[in-house]
C-alpha positions in Angstrom: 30.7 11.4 3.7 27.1 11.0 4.7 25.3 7.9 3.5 22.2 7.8 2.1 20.3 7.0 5.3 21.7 10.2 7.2 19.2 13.4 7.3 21.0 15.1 4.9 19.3 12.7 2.1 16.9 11.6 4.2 13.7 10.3 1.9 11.2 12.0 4.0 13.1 15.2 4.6 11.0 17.6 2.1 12.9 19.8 -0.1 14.7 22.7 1.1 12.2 25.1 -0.9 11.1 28.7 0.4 7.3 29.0 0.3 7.3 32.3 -1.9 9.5 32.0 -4.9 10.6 28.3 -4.7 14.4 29.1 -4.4 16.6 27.4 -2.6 16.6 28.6 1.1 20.5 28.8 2.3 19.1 28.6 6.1 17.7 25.3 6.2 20.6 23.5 4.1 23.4 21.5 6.1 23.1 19.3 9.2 20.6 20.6 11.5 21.0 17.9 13.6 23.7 19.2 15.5 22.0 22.8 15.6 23.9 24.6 12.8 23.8 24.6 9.0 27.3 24.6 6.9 29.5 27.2 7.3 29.5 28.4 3.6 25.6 28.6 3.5 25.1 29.9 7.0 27.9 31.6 7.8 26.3 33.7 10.6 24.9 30.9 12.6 21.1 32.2 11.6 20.1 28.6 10.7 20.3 27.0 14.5 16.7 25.7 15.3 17.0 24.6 18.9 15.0 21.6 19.0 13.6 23.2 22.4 12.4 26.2 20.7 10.7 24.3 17.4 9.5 20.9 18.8 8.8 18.6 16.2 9.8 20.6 13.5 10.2 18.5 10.5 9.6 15.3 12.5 8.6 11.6 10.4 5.7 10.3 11.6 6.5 6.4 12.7 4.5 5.7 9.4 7.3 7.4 7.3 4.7 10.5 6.1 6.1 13.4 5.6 4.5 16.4 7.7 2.7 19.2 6.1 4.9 21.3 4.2 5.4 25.3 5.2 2.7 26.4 2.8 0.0 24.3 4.2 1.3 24.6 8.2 1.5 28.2 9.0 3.5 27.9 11.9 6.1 26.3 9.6 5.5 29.0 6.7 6.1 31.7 9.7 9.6 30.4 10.9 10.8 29.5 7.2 10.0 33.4 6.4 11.9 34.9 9.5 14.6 32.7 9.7 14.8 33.5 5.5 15.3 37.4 6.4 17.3 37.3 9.1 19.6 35.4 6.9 20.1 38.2 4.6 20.2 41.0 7.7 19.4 41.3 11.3 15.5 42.5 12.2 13.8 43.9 14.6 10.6 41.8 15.9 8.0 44.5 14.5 9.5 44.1 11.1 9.4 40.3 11.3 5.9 41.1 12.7 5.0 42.8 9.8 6.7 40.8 7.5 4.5 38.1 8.5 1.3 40.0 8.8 1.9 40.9 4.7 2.2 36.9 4.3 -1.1 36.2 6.0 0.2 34.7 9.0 -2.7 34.6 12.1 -1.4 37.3 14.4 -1.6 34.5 17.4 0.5 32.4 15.3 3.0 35.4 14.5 3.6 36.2 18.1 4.1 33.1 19.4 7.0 32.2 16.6 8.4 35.6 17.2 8.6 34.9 21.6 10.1 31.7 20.3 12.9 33.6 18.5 13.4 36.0 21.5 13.7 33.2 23.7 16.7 31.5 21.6 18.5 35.1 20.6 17.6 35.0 17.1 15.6 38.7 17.5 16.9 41.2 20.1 15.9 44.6 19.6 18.6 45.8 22.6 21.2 44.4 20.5 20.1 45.6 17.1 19.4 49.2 18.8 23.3 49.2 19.7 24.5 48.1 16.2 22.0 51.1 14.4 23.3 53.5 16.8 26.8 52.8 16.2 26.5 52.1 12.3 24.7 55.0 11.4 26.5 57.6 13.6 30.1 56.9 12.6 29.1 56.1 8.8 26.3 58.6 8.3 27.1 61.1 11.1 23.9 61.0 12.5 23.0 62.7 15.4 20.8 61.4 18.7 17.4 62.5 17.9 17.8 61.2 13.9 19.0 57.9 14.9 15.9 57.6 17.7 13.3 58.1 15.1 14.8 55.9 12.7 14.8 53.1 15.3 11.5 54.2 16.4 10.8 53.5 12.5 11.5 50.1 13.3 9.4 49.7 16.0 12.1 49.5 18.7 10.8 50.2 22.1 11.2 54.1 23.7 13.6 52.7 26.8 16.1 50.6 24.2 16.6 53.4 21.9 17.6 55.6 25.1 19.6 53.0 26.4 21.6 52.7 22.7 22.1 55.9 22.6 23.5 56.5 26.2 26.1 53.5 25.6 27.4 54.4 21.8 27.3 57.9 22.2 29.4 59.8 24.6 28.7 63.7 25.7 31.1 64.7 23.1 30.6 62.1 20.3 27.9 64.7 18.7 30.1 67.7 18.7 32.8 65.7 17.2 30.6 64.4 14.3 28.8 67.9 13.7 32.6 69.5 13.5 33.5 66.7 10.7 30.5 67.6 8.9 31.3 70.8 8.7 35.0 70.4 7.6 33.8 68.1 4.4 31.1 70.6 3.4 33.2 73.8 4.4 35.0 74.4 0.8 32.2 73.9 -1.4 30.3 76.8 0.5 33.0 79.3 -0.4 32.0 82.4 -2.3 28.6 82.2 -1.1 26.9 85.2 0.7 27.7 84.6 4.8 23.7 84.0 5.7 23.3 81.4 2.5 26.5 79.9 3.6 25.4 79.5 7.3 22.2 78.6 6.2 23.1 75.7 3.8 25.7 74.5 6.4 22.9 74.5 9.1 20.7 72.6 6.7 23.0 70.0 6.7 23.3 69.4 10.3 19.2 69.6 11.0 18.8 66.9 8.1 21.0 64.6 10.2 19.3 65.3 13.8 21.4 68.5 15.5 19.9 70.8 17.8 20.2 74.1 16.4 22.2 75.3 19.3 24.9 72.9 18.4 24.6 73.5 14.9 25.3 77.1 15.2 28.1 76.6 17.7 29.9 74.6 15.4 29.7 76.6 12.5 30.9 80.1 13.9 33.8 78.3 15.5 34.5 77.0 12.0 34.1 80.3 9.7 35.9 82.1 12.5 38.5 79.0 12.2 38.8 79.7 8.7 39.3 83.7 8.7 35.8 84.1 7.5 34.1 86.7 10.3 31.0 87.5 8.4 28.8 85.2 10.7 25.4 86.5 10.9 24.6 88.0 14.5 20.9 86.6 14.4 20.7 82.6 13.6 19.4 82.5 9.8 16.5 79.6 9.3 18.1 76.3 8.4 18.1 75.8 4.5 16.1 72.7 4.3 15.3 73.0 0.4 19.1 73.1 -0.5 19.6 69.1 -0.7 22.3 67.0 0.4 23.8 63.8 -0.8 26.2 62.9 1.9 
């Protein structure tokens, strides 16, 4: 059990306080000394400050005064605030960018916090770009060029988002999802005239990022799966009013 000299209750250790609503911060409590926090308040490891990234962060002056606190340092205020979201989800380093630029954080000061996070493996934009992908393909059934611009959203770079997509989705991996799409909307479009049916099945599949081509493709091999032969013989507009909550 720690004593009361250890830096857990160290006297000029200041409070574990985040700068904009004075909460508790989970990140910064447990034993940073060996590089992590405590399992229950940091389970994912998010609270590691490598004393090679943050030099003399927190550090007691030989006179015992306790440094500037993260309000008045804004270097400190900077690293509290990103290590504070990336605690609750991972980030890419334009959000964290922006984050900080809508907390008046210099720019000069921003970036160079940021590099430091790059530099340790706390942001990587690669790696968040393969999680998206992967996420909101198989869960939402997004397609290639809806999951680019939301990562482009994001402000990951042109040549990651490629990359991503290359590695989580295989030639066929957009077919498949498009034919799944169609199976779960299928019955609900039953009794409708063939064009508003094709339509409002085509609408679903441009909402989530399908070429048209593909779209069409997978429709008439469904309605033609399903005895239905009535598929129009020119490609009806997609039906982007009709609105879908899947």
């Amino acid at each position: 059990m720690p004593g009361k000299n250890s830096p857990r209750h160290s006297p000029h250790r200041p409070a574990n306080r985040d700068a904009d609503d004075g909460q508790e911060n989970p990140v910064l409590v447990g034993n940073h000394e060996d590089g992590a926090g405590d399992a229950a308040s940091d389970p994912d490891g998010y609270g590691r400050w490598p004393s090679a990234a943050f030099p003399g962060d927190r550090a007691v002056s030989p006179g015992g005064t306790t440094p500037p606190t993260p309000r008045d340092d804004p270097e400190a205020r900077a690293r509290e605030v990103c290590l504070r979201l990336l605690t609750f989800a991972p980030r890419t380093r334009a959000q964290l960018a922006d984050a900080l630029r809508k907390r008046g954080i210099p720019d000069e000061i921003a970036d160079e916090v940021l590099s430091r996070f790059v530099d340790v493996g706390l942001i990587d934009d690669a790696a968040f770009a393969r999680a998206w992908v992967e996420s909101r393909h198989y869960s939402r059934g997004l397609a290639g060029r809806a999951l680019s611009a939301e990562l482009k959203q994001r402000g990951v770079a042109a040549d990651e988002i490629r990359a991503a997509i290359d590695e989580q989705l295989g030639p066929d991996a957009e077919v498949s999802a498009a034919r799944r799409l169609i199976d779960r909307k299928l019955e609900s479009t039953r009794g409708l005239p063939p064009e508003q049916r094709t339509r409002r099945l085509a609408g679903l599949l441009a909402r989530k990022g399908y070429p048209a081509g593909l779209a069409f493709r997978v429709i008439r091999e469904a309605l033609e799966a399903e005895g239905d032969p009535a598929f129009p013989d020119d490609e009806p507009p997609f039906d982007e009013s009709d609105s879908d909550t899947e």
